[in-house]
N, C-alpha and C positions, 0 to 999 in steps of 0.2 A: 660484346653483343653487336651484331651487324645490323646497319640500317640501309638507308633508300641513300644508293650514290650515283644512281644514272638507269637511263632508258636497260631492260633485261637484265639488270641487278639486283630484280628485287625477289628473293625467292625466300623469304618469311611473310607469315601471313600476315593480314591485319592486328587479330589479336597478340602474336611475335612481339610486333613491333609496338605496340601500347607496352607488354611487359617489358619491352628494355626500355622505353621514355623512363618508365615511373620506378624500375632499377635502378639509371642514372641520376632520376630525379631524389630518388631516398640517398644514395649513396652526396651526393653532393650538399643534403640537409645537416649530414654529421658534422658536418666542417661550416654551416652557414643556419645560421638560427632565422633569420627574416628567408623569405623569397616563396616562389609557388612550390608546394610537395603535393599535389595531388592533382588527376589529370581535369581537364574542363573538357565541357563542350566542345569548345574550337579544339583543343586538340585530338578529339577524337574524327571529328569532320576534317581539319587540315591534312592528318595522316589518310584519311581516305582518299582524299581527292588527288597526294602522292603520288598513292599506292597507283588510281588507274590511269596518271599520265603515264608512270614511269614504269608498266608494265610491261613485259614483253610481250609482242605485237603476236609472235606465235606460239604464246603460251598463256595469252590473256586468262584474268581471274574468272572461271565460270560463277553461271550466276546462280547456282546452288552455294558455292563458297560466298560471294557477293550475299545475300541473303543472310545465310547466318551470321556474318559475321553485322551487319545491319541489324537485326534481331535481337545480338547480343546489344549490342550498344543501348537500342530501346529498353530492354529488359534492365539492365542495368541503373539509368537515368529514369523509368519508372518506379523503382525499387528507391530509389536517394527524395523525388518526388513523393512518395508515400510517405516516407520516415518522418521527414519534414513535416508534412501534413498532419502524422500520427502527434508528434513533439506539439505542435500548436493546440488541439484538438486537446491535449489532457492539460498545457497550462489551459484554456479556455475551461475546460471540464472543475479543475481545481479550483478557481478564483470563484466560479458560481458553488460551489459546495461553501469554500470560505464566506461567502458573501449571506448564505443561506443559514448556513450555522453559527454565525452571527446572532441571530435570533434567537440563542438559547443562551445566550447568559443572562443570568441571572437564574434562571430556570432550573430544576431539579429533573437527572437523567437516569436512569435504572443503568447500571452496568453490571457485568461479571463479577462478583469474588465476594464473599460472608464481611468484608472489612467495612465498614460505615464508620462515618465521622459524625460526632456528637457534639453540636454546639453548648453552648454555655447555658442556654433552656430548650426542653424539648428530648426528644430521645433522636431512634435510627426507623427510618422505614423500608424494610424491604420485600423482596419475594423468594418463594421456595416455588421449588418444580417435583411434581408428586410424579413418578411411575405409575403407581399401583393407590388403590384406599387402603388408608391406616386409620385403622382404633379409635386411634390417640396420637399426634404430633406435638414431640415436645421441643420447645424453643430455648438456646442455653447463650446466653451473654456472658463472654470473656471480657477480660483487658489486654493490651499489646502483651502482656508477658504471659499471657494465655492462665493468668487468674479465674475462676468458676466466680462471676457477680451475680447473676441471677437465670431462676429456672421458671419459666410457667409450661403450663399446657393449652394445645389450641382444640383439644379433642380429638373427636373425627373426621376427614376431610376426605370428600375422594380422587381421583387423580383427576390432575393438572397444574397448574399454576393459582397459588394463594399468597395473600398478602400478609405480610408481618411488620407486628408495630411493637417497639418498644417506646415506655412511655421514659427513659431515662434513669429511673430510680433503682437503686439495692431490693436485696430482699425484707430490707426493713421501711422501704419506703422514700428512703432519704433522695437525695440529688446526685446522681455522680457527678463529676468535672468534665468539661470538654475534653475530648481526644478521639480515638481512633480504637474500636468496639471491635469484635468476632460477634457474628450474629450465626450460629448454627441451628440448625432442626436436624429431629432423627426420631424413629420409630421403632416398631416392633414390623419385622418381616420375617417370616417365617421361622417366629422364634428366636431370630436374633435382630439385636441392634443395630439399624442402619440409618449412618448420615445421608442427606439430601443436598443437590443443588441450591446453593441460596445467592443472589444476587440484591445489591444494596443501591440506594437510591444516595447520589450526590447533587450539588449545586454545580455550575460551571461557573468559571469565574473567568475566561476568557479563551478565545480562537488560534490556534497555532495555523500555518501552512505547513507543517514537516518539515522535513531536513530534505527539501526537494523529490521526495518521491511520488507525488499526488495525492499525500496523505492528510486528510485534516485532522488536525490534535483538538481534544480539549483539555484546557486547563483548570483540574476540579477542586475544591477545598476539602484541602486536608491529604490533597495526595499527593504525593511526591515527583510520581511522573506520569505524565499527560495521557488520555487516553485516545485511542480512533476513534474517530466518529463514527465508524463501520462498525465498532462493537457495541455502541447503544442500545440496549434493547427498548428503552421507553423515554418516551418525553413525559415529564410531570410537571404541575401546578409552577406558573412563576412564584 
């Protein structure tokens, strides 16, 4: 790659010459683990100020070339400027979410998925999401191994979102054991059988940061693995 060796020698442009520094400068990284691999400021201004000593006197760089290639440069160191910016701006963003969602442990959060955890007194509370009004909505309590424990009915309801309580017992009344429940509803639509969205209410038992992606976890009882806090749909009762 040819560089700047003297007054009327220089007939690569600005940009040229940045691409061979930073060729020679990767090519010399393979063989050397410390030292600079990537260009600065001063090297981009040092090459410039080169380029219009060492230019030829009757072929000097016009200043349309001059210009863009100035333009480039800004374009470039605004763009590395931004990034920076943007990287600060989301740990800032992060640490106030964590700091914020701090506040819910202990607290009970509605999330996604029929699965509820059932402490040692007490049952699961959750919600379903209606489309349409049904009849009759009936409510069917599993175990993890997808066991039928109990059936009621919640009647008629018409569309939107309702709450569902189980009070923790069989169909005979007794107590189940703590664990990890299926809470399903379904109805009659047009004749046939249809399950509904149902969403179950947890505790949080503490705040993750993620795995560095700006993401705040919670850590809920009885779950295995943490949820976003983006996915919450409700805050409940501490």
């Amino acid at each position: 790659m040819a560089g700047i060796t003297g007054a009327g020698q220089s007939n690569l442009s600005y940009l040229d010459q940045l691409k061979g520094m930073q060729e020679k400068k990767l090519q010399d990284t393979q063989s050397k683990v410390t030292g600079q691999n990537e260009l600065k400021q001063d090297d981009f201004l040092s090459l410039l100020t080169k380029q219009l000593a060492q230019q030829d006197p009757f072929k000097p760089v016009g200043n349309d070339q001059m210009i863009a290639q100035m333009a480039s440069f800004a374009t470039v160191d605004g763009i590395n400027q931004m990034n920076e910016q943007f990287g600060s701006l989301n740990s800032a963003m992060t640490s106030s979410q964590a700091l914020q969602a701090s506040s819910l442990v202990g607290r009970d959060v509605l999330i996604p998925g029929a699965t509820g955890v059932k402490k040692a007194e007490g049952g699961i509370t959750g919600m379903v999401k209606l489309p349409q009004a049904l009849d009759n909505m009936m409510v069917r309590i599993e175990n993890e191994q997808g066991q039928l424990i109990k059936t009621f009915d919640l009647g008629a309801k018409p569309p939107g979102e309702h709450r569902l309580e189980w009070d923790g017992t069989d169909e005979d009344g007794k107590p189940l054991p703590e664990g990890r429940y299926q809470v399903k509803a379904s109805g009659m639509v047009g004749g046939e059988n249809r399950e509904f969205e149902v969403s179950t209410y947890a505790n949080v038992n503490s705040v993750l940061l993620g795995n560095g992606d700006g993401n705040v976890m919670l850590n809920l009882a009885g779950h295995n693995s943490p949820f976003k806090l983006a996915e919450v749909l409700e805050v409940g009762k501490a």
